[in-house]
C-alpha positions as CSV (number, residue, x, y, z in Angstrom):
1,X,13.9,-9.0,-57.2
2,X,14.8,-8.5,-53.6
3,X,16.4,-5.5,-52.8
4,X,19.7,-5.2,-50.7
5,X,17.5,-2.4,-48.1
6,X,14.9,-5.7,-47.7
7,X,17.3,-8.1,-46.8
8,X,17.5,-9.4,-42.8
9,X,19.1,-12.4,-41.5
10,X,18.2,-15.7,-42.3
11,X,17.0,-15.0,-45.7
12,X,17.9,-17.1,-48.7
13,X,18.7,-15.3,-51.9
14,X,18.8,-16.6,-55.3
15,X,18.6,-13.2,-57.5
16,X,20.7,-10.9,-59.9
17,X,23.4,-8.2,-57.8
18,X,25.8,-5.9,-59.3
19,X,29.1,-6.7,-57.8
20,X,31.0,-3.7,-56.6
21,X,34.1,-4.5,-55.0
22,X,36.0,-8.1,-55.2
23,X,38.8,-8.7,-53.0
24,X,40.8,-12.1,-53.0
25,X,41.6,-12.6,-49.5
26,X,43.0,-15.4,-47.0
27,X,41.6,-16.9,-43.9
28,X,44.2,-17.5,-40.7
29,X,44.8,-20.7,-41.6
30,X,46.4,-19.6,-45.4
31,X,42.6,-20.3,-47.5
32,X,41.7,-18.3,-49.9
33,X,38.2,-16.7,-50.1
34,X,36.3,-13.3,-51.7
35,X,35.7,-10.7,-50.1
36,X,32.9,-9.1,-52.0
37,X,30.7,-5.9,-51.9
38,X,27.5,-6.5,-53.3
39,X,25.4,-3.5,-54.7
40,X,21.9,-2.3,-55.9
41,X,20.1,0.5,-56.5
42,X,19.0,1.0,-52.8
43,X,22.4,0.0,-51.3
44,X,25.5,-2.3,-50.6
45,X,26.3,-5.3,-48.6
46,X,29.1,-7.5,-47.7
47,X,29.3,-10.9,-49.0
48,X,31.9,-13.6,-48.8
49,X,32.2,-16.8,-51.3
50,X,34.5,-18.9,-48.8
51,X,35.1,-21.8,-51.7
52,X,36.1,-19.5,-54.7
53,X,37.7,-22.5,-56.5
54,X,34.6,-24.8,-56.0
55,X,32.0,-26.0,-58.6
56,X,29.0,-23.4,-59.0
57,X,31.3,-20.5,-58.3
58,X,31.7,-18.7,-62.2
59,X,35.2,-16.3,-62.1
60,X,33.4,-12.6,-61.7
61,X,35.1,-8.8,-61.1
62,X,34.1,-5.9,-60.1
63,X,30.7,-4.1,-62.2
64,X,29.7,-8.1,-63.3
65,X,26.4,-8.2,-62.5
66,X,26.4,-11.9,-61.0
67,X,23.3,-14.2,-60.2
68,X,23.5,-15.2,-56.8
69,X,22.4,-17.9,-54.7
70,X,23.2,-17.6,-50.8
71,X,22.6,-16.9,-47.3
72,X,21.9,-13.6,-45.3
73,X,23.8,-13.7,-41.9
74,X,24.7,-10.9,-39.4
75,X,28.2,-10.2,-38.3
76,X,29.2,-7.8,-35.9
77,X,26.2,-6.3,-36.2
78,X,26.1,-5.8,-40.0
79,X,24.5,-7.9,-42.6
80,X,26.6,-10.2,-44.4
81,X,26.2,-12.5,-47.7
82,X,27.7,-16.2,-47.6
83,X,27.7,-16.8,-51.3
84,X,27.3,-20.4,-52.0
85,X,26.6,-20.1,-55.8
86,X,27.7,-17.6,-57.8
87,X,27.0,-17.0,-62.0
88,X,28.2,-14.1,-64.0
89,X,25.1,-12.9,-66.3
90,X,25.4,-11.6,-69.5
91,X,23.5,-8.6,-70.9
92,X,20.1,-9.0,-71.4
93,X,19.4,-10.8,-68.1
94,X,19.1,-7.8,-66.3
95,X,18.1,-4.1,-66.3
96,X,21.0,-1.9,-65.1
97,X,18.5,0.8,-63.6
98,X,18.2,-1.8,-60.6
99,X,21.7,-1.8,-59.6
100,X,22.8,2.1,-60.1
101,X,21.5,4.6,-57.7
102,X,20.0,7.4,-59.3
103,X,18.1,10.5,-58.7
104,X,14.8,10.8,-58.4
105,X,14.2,14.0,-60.2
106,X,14.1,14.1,-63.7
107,X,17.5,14.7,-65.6
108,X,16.3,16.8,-68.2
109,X,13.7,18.8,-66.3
110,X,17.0,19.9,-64.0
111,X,18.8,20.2,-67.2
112,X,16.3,22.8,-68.5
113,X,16.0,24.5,-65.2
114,X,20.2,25.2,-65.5
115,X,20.1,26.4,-68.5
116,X,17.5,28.5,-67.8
117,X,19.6,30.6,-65.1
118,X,22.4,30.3,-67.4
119,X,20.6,32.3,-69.6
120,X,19.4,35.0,-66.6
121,X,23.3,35.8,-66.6
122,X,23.6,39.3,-67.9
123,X,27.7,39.8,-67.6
124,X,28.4,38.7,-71.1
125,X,31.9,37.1,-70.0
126,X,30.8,34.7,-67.3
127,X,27.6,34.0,-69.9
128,X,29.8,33.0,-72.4
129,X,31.8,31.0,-69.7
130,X,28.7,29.1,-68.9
131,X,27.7,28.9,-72.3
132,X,31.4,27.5,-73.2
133,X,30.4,24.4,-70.8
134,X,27.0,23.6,-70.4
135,X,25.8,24.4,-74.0
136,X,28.9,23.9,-76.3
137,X,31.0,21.3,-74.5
138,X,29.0,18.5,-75.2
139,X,31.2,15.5,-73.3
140,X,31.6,17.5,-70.7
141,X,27.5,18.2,-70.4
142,X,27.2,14.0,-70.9
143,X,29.7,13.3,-68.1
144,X,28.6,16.1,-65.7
145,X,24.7,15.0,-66.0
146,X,26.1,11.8,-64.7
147,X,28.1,12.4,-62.1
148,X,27.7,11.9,-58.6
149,X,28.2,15.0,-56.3
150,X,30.4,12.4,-54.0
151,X,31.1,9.1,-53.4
152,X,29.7,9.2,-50.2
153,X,28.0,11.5,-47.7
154,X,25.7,13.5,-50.0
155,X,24.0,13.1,-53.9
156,X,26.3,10.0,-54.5
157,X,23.9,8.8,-57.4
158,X,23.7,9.6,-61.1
159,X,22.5,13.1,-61.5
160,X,23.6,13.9,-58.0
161,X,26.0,16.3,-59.2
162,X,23.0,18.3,-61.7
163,X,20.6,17.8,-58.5
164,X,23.3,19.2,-55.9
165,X,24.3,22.3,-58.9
166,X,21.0,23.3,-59.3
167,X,19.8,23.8,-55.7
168,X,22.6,25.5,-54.5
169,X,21.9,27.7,-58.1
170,X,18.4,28.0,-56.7
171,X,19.7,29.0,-52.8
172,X,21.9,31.7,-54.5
173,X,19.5,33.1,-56.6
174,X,17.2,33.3,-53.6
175,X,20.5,35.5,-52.0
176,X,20.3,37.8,-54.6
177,X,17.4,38.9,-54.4
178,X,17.2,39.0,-50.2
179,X,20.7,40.7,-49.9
180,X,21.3,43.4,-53.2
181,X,24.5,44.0,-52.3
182,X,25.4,40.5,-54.1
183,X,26.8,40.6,-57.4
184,X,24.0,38.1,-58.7
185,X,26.0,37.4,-62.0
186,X,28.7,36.4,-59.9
187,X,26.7,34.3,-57.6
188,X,25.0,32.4,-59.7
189,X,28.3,31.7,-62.2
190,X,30.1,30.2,-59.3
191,X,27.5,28.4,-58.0
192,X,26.8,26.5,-61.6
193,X,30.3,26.1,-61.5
194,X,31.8,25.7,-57.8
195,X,31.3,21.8,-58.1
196,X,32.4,21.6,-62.1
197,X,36.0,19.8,-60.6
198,X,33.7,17.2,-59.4
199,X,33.6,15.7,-63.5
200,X,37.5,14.9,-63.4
201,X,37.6,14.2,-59.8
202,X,35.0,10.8,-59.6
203,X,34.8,8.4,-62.7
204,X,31.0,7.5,-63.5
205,X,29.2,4.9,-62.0
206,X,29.5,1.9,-62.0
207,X,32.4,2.5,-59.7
208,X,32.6,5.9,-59.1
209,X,35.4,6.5,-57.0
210,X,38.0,8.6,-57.0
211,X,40.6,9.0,-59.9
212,X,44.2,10.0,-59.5
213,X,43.4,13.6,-60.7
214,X,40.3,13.5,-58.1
215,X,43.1,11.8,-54.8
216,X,46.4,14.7,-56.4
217,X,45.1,17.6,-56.8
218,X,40.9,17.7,-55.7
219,X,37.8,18.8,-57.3
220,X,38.2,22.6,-55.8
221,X,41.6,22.9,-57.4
222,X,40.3,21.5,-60.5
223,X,37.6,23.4,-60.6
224,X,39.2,26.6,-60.4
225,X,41.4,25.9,-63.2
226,X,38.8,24.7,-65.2
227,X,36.7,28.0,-65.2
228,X,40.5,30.0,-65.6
229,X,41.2,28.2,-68.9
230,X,37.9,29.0,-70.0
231,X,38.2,32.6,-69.5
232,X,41.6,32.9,-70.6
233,X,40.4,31.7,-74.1
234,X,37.5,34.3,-73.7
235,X,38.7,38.0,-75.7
236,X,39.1,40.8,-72.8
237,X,37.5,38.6,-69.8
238,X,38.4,41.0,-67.1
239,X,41.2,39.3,-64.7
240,X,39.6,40.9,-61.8
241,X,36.7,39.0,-62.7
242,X,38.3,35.6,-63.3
243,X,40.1,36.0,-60.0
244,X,36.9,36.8,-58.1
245,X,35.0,33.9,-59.6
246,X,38.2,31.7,-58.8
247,X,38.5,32.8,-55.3
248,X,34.4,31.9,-55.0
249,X,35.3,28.2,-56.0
250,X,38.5,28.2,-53.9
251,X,36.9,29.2,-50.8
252,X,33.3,27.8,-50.9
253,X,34.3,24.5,-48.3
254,X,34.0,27.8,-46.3
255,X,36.9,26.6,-43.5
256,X,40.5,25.5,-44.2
257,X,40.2,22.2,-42.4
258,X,37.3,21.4,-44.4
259,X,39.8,21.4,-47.6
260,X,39.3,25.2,-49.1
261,X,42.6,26.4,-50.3
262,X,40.9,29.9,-48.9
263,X,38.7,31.1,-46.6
264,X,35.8,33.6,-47.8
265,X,36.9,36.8,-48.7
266,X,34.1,38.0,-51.0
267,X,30.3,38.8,-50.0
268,X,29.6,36.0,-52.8
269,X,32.1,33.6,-51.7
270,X,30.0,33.7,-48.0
271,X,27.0,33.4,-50.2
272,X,28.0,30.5,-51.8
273,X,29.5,28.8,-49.1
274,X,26.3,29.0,-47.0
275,X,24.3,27.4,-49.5
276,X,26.6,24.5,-50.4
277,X,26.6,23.5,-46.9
278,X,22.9,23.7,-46.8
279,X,22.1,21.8,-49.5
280,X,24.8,19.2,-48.4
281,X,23.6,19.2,-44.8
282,X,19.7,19.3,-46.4
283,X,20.6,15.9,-48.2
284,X,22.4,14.2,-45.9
285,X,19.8,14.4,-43.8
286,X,17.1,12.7,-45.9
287,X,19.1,10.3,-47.1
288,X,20.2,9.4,-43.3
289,X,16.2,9.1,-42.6
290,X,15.0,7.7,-46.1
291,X,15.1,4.4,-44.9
292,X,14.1,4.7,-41.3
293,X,10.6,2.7,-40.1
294,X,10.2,3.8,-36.7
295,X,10.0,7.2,-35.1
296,X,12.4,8.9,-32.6
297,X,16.3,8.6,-31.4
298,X,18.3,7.1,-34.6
299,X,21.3,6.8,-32.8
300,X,24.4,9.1,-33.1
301,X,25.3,10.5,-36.5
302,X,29.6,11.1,-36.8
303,X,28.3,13.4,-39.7
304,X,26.5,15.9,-37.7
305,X,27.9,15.0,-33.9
306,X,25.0,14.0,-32.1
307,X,22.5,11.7,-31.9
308,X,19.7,12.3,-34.8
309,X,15.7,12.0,-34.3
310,X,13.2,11.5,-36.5
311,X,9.6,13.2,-36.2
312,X,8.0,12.3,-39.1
313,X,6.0,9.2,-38.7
């Protein structure tokens, strides 16, 4: 198979591609044609079947994976698929793994590692919080193992959301122990938590975008409610308590403008804010350079604001 990241102009394809997106669209002149987003497991790319009605061309939606046989142009600067042939496969034909992103750490190793600061949590409330969702809850521990930590940007792969939880985990428990003033049961709760919203807020691959829960209310919101229902169900949680582990998830965007309902007014809610960002920031950067072949200036970044540069190879 030829992946999507291999492709270059004037390459002809005749292979297997999940499609993603499939738009029907119409030319100037009133002709109808797909618009179509084709995806693997090492990117996207847009494609366009200009005779939709013609022999060849099998009816397909989006998550069909389809077998393909086209051309690889360039327009305005991008690649771009003219699909001349198009067959929806059936299952069997294909393995899925190719056309999902996914992480490249193992799933239950990060699993393991999770549970095992769950279990470091002496505060026998917020223990029995995160026991109430990562050991007893079993669809939600299916669908969070799953879930991407966003659609784009950052971790937006199966098990990006367990990847992304656990090393900000990691980061806080690395507060703890530099700065003793941290409430470490705290910490690390609502940094196994801070994302939680993140479940309800994407659906699961194959399409994962955002749901109407995900565009109302946000993952942050969500998330805060999630861990308050939990707590309310728990005999004598201390309100104090639930409040200070809210406020950590409410505020750890860190900035208004950046989507927290509040700013940081606990030590932990700093804490957890400053690891977030790292680990997003960390992330963003590799992926941004994962696929780069030659050293030096990569060109400006609207991420990070400034042109990026590359100094490994």
């Amino acid at each position: 198979m030829k992946f999507i990241k291999d492709l270059k102009p004037g390459d002809r394809i005749a292979d297997i591609y999940m499609c993603k997106h499939r738009l029907i669209a119409t030319t100037k002149n009133g002709k109808e044609y797909y618009s179509v987003i084709l995806q693997d497991k090492t990117g996207t790319v847009d494609a366009k079947v200009w005779e939709p009605g013609s022999s060849g061309i099998d009816e397909f939606d989006a998550t069909d994976c389809i077998d393909v046989f086209g051309e690889v142009t360039s327009f305005n600067g991008a690649l771009q698929i003219n699909i001349k042939r198009a067959r929806k496969c059936v299952e069997g034909e294909f393995d899925i793994a190719n056309y999902l992103p996914v992480s490249s750490k193992n799933n239950d190793e990060m699993y393991k590692e999770l549970l095992a600061l769950i279990a470091s949590v002496e505060n026998p409330y917020l223990n029995q919080l995160l026991n109430e969702l990562f050991v007893n809850d079993r669809d939600f521990i299916e669908r969070f193992r799953k879930s991407s930590a966003a659609k784009t940007v950052h971790h937006g792969f199966i098990g990006g959301l367990l990847e992304h939880t656990l090393s900000v985990t990691k980061l806080c428990d690395y507060f703890s122990r530099s700065y003793p003033m941290l409430k470490r049961d705290l910490l690390i709760t609502a940094a196994i938590c801070h994302d939680i919203g993140k479940t309800r807020e994407l659906s699961l691959f194959p399409l994962n975008d955002y749901t109407d829960e995900g565009q109302f209310v946000g993952h942050i919101v969500i998330g805060s409610e999630m861990v308050g229902q939990i707590a309310d169900r728990i005999a004598g949680f201390p309100t104090l308590l639930k409040q200070e582990l809210q406020h950590c998830i409410l505020a750890h965007h860190g900035e208004l403008e950046y989507g927290s309902p509040k700013k940081p007014s606990l030590m932990e809610a700093v804490a957890l804010n400053l690891a977030d960002n790292t680990d997003a920031k960390m992330e963003t950067f590799t992926e941004l350079l994962g696929n780069v072949t030659t050293p030096g200036w990569q060109g400006f970044n609207k991420f990070f604001e400034t042109n990026i540069y590359e100094t490994r190879l």
